[in-house]
C-alpha positions as CSV (number, residue, x, y, z in Angstrom):
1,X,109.1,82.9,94.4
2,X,107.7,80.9,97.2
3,X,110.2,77.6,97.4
4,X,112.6,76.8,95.0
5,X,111.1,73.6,94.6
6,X,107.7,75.4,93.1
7,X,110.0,77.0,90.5
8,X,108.7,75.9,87.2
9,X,109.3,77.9,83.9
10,X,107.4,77.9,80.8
11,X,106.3,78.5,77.6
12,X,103.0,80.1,76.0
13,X,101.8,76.9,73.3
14,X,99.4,79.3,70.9
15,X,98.2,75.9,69.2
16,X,97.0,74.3,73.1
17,X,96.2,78.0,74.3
18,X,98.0,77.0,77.2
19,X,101.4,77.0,79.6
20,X,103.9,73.8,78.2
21,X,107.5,72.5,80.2
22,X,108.6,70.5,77.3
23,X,111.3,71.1,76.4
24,X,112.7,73.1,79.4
25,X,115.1,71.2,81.9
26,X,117.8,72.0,84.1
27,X,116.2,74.8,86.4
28,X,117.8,75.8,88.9
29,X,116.8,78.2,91.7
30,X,118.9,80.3,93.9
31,X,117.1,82.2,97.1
32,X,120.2,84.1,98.3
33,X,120.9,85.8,95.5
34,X,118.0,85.5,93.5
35,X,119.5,84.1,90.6
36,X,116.9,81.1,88.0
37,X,118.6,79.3,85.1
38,X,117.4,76.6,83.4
39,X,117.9,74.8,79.4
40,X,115.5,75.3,76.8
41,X,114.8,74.8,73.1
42,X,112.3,77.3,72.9
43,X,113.3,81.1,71.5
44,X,109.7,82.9,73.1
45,X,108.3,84.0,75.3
46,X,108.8,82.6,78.6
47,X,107.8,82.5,82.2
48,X,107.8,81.9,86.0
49,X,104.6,79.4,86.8
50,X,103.3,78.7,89.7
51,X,100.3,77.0,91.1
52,X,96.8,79.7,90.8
53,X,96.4,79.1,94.9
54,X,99.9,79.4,95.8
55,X,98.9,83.1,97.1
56,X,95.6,82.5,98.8
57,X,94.3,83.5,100.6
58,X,94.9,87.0,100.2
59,X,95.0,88.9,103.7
60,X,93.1,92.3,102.7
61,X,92.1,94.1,99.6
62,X,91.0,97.6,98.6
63,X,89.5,99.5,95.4
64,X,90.0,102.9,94.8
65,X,89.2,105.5,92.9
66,X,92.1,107.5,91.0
67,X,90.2,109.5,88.5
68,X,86.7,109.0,86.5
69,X,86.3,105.5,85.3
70,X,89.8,105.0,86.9
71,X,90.6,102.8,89.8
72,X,93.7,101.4,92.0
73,X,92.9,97.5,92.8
74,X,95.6,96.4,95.6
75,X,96.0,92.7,97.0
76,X,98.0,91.9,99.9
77,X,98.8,88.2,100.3
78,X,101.0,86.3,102.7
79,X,104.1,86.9,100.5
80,X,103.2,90.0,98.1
81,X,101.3,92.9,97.3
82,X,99.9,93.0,94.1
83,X,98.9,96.5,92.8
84,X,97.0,97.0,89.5
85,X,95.4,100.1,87.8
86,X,91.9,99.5,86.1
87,X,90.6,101.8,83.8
88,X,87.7,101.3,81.8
């Protein structure tokens, strides 16, 4: 997580087809030790959001091959380093 203040947690509306806060309050963000809590009256699914840009711009990038129609996609941005496997 980048600031404590950019924590925001959410919840997958299937009716919207996107992210909702209502109904979450209270978070609360700890850097030392990592720790999130916040209140909710939702029993799903739920998750860290942040802002789509919040990583960008990445600082380098590679694709490589693993196996036929397999490759490694990695993305290194100022705070992380994303790896994913795509596979057709």
């Amino acid at each position: 997580l980048l600031s404590d203040k950019m924590v925001k947690v959410g919840w997958w509306d299937d009716e919207a087809k996107q992210w909702s806060l209502d109904g979450i309050s209270e978070i609360r963000y700890d850097q030392p030790s990592r720790r999130l809590s916040f209140l909710t009256t939702h029993l799903c699914a739920l998750a860290v959001l942040q802002p789509t840009h919040a990583q960008l711009p990445y600082t380098r990038w590679s694709l490589n091959p693993t196996a036929r129609s397999k490759s490694v996609l990695a993305v290194q941005t100022a705070h992380h380093l994303v790896v994913l496997d795509v596979s057709a």
